[in-house]
TIGUDREN-547090 format. One record per residue (C-alpha): x, y, z; residue number from 1; residue in three letters; chain. Coordinates in steps of 0.25 Angstrom, whole numbers. Example, Ala and Ser with C-alpha at 12.3 -4.5 7.8 and 13.67 -1.06 7.14 Angstrom:
% residues 2
<site u="49" v="-18" w="31" nr="1" rest="ala" kette="A"/>
<site u="55" v="-4" w="29" nr="2" rest="ser" kette="A"/>
//
This chain:
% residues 71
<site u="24" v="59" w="27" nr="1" rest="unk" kette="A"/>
<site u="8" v="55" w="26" nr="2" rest="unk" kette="A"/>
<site u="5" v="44" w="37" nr="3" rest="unk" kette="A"/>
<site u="-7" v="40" w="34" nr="4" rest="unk" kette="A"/>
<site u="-7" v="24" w="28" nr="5" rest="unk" kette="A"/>
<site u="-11" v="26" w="13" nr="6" rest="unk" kette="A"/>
<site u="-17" v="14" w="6" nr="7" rest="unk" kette="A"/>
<site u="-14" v="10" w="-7" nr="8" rest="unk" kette="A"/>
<site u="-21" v="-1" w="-13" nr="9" rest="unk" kette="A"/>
<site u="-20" v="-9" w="-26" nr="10" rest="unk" kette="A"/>
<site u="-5" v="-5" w="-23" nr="11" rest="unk" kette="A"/>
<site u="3" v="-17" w="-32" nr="12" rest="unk" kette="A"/>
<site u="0" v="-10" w="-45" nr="13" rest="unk" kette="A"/>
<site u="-2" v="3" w="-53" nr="14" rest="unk" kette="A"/>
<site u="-9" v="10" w="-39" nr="15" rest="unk" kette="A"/>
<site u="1" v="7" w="-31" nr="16" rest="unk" kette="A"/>
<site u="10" v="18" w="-37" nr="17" rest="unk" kette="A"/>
<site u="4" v="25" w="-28" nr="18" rest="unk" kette="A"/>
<site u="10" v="22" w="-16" nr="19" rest="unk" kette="A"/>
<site u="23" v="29" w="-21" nr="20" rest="unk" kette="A"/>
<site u="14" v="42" w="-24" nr="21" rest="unk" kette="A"/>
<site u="10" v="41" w="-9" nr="22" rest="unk" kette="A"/>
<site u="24" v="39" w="-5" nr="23" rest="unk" kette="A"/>
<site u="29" v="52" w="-13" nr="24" rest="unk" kette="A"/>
<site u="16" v="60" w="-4" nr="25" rest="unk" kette="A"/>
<site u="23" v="55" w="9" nr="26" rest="unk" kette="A"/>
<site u="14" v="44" w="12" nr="27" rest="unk" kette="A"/>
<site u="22" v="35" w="22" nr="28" rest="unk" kette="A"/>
<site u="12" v="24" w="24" nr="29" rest="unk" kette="A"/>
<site u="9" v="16" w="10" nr="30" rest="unk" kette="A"/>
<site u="2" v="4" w="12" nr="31" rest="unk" kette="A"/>
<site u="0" v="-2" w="-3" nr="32" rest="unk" kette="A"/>
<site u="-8" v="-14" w="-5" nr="33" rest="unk" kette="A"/>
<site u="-13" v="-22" w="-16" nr="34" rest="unk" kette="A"/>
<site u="-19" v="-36" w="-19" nr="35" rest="unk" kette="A"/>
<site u="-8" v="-42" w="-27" nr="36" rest="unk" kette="A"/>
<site u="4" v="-51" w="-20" nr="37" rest="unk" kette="A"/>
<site u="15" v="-40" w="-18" nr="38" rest="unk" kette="A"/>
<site u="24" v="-46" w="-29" nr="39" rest="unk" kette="A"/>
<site u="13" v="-44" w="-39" nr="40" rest="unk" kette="A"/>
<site u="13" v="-29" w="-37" nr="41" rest="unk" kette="A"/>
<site u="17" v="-19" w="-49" nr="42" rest="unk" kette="A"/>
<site u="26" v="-11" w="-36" nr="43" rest="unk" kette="A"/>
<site u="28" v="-10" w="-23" nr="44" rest="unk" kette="A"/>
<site u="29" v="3" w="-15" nr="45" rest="unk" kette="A"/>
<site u="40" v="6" w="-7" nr="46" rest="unk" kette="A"/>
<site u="36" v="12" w="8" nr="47" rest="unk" kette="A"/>
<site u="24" v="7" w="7" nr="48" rest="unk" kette="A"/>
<site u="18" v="-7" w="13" nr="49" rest="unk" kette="A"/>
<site u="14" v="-17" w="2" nr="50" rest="unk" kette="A"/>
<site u="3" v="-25" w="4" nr="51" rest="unk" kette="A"/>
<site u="-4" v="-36" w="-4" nr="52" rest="unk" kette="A"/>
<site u="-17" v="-38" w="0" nr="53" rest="unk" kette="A"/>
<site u="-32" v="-41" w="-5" nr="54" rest="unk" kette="A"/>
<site u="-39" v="-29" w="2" nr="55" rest="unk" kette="A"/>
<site u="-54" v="-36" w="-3" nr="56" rest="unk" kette="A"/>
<site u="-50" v="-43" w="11" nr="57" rest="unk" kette="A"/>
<site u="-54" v="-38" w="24" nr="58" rest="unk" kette="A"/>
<site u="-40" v="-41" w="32" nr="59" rest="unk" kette="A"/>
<site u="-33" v="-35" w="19" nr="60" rest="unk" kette="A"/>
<site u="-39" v="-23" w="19" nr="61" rest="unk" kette="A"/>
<site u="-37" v="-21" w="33" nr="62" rest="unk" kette="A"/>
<site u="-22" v="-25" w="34" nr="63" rest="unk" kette="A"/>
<site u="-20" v="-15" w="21" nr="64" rest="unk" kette="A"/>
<site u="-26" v="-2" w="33" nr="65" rest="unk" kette="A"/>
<site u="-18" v="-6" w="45" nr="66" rest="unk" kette="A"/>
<site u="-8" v="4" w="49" nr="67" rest="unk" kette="A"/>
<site u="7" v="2" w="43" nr="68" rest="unk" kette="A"/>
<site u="21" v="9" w="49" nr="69" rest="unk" kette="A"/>
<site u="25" v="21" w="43" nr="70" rest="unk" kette="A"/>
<site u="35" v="21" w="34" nr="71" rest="unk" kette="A"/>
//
């Protein structure tokens, strides 16, 4: 499996079928964030953290890099 942290942003809509993709090429940490509330997302990824989060904020953008387990 591929450790690296993948980011996928804009992740609670159309782009966010991405994530699967990556999950298929043996990504193993899939962090996906998006601006929307999280029950306003078209899907959400399983084995992948879900995030909702302005990332035009500092704090966001920083929280959406930090190191997550592997899954």
């Amino acid at each position: 499996m591929m450790e690296d942290l993948v980011l996928v942003t804009r992740a609670g809509g159309f782009i966010g079928g991405l994530v699967a993709d990556l999950r298929r090429q043996g990504y193993a940490r899939i962090r996906a964030v998006g601006i929307k509330p999280l029950h306003d997302w078209y899907q959400l990824h399983d084995g992948a953290e879900d995030l909702s989060l302005d990332l035009n904020l500092l704090e966001n953008w920083r929280t959406s890099n930090k190191p997550c387990a592997t899954r």
